[in-house]
Structures are given as structure tokens and as C-alpha cells.
N, C-alpha and C positions, 0 to 999 in steps of 0.2 A: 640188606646188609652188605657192607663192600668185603672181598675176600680180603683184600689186605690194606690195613689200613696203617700208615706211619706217620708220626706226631711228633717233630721237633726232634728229630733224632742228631745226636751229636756223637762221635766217635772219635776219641783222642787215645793214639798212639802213644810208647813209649818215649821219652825226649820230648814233647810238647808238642808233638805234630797232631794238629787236626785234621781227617781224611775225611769227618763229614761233620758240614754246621748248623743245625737246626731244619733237617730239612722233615717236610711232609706233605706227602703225598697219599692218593688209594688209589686201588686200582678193583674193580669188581669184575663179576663172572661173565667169562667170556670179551673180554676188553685185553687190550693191549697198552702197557706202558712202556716205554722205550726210554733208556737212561741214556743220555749221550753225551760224551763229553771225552778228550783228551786224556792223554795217560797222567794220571795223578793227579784228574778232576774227583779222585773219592768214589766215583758210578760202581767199581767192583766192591770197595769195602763197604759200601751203601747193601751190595746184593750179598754178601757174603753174612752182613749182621743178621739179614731177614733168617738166614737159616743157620744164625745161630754161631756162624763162625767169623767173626770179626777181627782175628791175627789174635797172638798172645798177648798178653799184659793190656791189651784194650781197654779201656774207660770208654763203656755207654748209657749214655741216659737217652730220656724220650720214651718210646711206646711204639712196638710191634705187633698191632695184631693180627692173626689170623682167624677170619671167621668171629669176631668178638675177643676172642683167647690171645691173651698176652702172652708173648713171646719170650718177653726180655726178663731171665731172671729166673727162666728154667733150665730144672736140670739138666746136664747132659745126656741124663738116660732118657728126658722124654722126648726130647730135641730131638735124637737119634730113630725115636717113634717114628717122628712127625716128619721127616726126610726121608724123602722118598714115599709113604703114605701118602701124605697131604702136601709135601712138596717138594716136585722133581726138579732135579738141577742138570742143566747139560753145561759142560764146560769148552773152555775152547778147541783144547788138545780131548780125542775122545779116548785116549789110552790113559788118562788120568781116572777113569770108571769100568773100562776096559778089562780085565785083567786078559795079558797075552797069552798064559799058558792053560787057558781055559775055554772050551768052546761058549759060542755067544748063546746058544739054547739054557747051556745049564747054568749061565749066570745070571740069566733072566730068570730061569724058573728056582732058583736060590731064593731071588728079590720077593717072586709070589710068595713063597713059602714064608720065609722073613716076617712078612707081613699079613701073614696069616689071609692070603686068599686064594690059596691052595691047600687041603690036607695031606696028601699024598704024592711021591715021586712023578707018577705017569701024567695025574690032572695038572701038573704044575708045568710037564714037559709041554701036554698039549695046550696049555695057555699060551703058553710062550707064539705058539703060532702066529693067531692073531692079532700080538702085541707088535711083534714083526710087520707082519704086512700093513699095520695103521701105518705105520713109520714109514713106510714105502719104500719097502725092502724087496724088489720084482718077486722072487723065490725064498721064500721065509724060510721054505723046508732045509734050501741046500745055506741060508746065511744061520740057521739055528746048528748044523753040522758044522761051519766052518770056524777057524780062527781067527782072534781080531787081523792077525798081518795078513791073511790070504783075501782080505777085502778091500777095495779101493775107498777110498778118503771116505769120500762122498758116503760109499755105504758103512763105513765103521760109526761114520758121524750117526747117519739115520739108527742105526743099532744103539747107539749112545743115547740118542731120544727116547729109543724102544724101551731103555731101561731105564728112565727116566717120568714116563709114564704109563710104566707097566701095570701100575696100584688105582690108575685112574684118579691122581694127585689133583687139587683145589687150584692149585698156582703150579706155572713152570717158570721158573727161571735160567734162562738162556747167556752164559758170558761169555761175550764173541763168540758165538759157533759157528762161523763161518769166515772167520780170517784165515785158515790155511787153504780155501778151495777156491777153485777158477768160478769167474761169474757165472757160468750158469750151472753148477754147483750150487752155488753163493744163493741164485735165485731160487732153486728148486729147494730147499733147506726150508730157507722164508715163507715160501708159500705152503710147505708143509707142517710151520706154526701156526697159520693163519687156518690151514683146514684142522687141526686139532683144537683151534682155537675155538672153532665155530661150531664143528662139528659134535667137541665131546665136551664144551662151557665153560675149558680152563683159562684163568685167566696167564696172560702172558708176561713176565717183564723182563725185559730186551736188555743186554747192557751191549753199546757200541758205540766207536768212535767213526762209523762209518754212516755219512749220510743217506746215502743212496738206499743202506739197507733198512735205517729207518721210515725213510718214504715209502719204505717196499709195505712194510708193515705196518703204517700207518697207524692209527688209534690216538694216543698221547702222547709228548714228548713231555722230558722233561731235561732241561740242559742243567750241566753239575760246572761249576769251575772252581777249582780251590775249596770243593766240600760242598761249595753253597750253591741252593737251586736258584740260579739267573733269569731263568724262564719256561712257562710250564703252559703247555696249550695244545688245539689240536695240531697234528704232524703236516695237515695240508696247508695250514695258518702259518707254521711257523717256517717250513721249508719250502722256500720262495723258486720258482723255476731256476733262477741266474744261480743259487746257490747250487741246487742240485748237477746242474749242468758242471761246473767247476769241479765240482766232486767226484763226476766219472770221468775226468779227464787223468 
């Protein structure tokens, strides 16, 4: 069974903007799908429906499943379950998950507790550990004591992961998380989806307009323009040496 399976999904905005046109796609465990496309190809409002938040006043039809379980048309209380549980979202900016006036230990071990896989303060602190260090956080002990601002990009981001698949979620979904960092940054981020990816069978789906990084991560592509899926196949097929090259210039 595919983790997440999407069927003809169309997503029309308030004023008669379509942000997504009929598209379908799946993606299963341990697989990477990478959405790619230009700014106001639809690829974030595509990944924002899966978890349930596709902008106010939205019109969508189609079919979201996850795991079999339709998505589209559930409450917002179960929606809120299933986020973060079964499906962890990293965003671009990592202070958007962040909260700054909280250290990153006890907002991890918040999320355990939340979601009931921690009973108690202490088991939930010492979870938090090696949720951290998956993330590849050198010193988990001293980024669990610290502040999101006393941590460099790099590492606020990986924390941002950390809490994002702290619950050992089905699906991650990733939008741009590595547009504010220097390439090897950029690189190290990527390849730390692909070891989570392999490592703990989550499946991945990528939203970028950045070629290079979907090469990086490989798997599926799938290109959005104007809502609509234009082309869908694997990332080594479809991203040709000459393009990539262009790309990191």
C-alpha cells in the first residue's frame, strides 16, 4: 500500500485562482517524491492540502490518502492528530516551528508528550536526546539546553527536522528547507533526508524550485506549472546533465 496516495486533486482559491489542477500522484515507504516547479506552479499549495491546510476559503476536491485513510474532509481535530504523528512537516524558515523563547529540549519533549509517546516529564526530556542526534545535531545534550537563536542556520534547521520526526511520522514533508543555507549546508540537510529516509522507511516529499537539490535526492520528480503536473518520472531521466549544470551556475 502506497503511504500517500493523491487522486485528481484540484485546489481553487478565492477569485477563481486554480493553484492545483487535477493532479495525482503516490509516493510509498521509503521513496522520495520531489515537487518541482517555480513560484506559483501550486507545488506548496499541493503540499500544504496533504496536511490539511490549503489557505482559507479553499475549494478542494479529489482524494488524499494516507496509509488507505482519506484525508480530505476531516476534522480539524483529527487533522491536528495526524500532524506531526503520521506526518512531519519541515518548513523553510525553521522559526516558523521554532518557538524562540523556549529551549529546543523541552519543545521536543512537549511534541513526545502531545502525542502520547512519552507518559512522564523526565522520559519525554530523555527522548528528546536521540531525536536530536538522528538529526545530526553533533551535541544533542548542549542543542537540547540551547535557544533556537544561539544555534547556527544549519543547526536550527536540523532541530526543525528533529521536531518534525520526533513521533517517527509515515511521511515528511519538506518546503524549501534549505533555501536560506550555503551549499554545503544545502548538501548536508539533503543527505540527511535521504538517511532518514532509508534509514527509518519514511517516505519523503520535497517541494523545490531548485534543481540541483532535487538531483541530490533523487527518487521521483514530478514538475507542477500553472497547478498542472507536466511531467512525472524518475529524477535521473528527467534531469539531463546540460540542465543540471545551468543550475549550479
Amino acid at each position: 500500500m502506497n503511504v500517500l496516495a493523491i487522486e485528481e486533486l484540484t485546489v481553487d482559491h478565492p477569485g477563481g485562482v486554480r493553484a492545483v489542477d487535477g493532479v495525482s500522484l503516490t509516493l510509498g515507504a521509503g521513496e522520495a517524491l520531489v515537487l518541482l516547479g517555480e513560484s506559483g506552479s501550486g507545488k506548496t499549495t499541493l503540499a500544504r492540502t496533504v496536511l490539511g491546510l490549503p489557505g482559507r476559503g479553499a475549494v478542494v476536491r479529489g482524494s488524499v490518502r494516507l496509509g488507505g485513510r482519506e484525508l480530505l474532509g476531516l476534522p480539524e481535530r483529527e487533522l491536528s492528530r495526524i500532524r506531526g504523528r503520521r506526518i512531519g512537516y519541515v518548513p523553510q524558515d525553521p522559526s516558523a516551528t521554532l518557538d524562540p523563547l523556549r529551549r529546543i529540549g523541552p519543545q521536543l519533549a512537549e511534541v513526545l508528550r502531545r502525542h502520547g509517546l512519552a507518559d512522564r516529564r523526565r522520559d519525554a526530556r530523555a527522548g528528546a536526546l536521540p531525536v536530536l542526534a538522528a538529526a545530526g545535531l553533533p551535541d544533542p545534550e548542549r542543542a537540547a539546553a540551547a535557544y533556537p537563536h544561539e544555534l547556527s542556520g544549519g543547526l536550527r534547521q536540523r532541530a526543525a527536522i528533529a521536531l518534525a520526526v520526533a513521533c517517527g511520522p509515515e511521511l515528511l514533508i519538506a518546503d524549501e528547507p534549505t533555501t536560506a543555507l550555503d551549499a554545503l549546508l544545502r548538501a548536508h540537510i539533503l543527505d540527511l533526508f535521504t538517511t532518514l529516509r532509508t534509514e527509518q522507511g519514511l517516505a519523503l516529499l520535497l517541494v523545490t524550485h531548485d534543481l540541483s537539490a532535487a538531483a541530490r535526492i533523487g527518487g521521483t520528480l514530478a514538475v507542477l506549472d500553472h497547478g498542472r503536473l507536466t511531467a512525472t518520472g524518475p529524477a535521473e531521466t528527467l534531469l539531463v546533465p546540460t540542465t543540471l549544470a545551468g543550475a549550479r551556475r
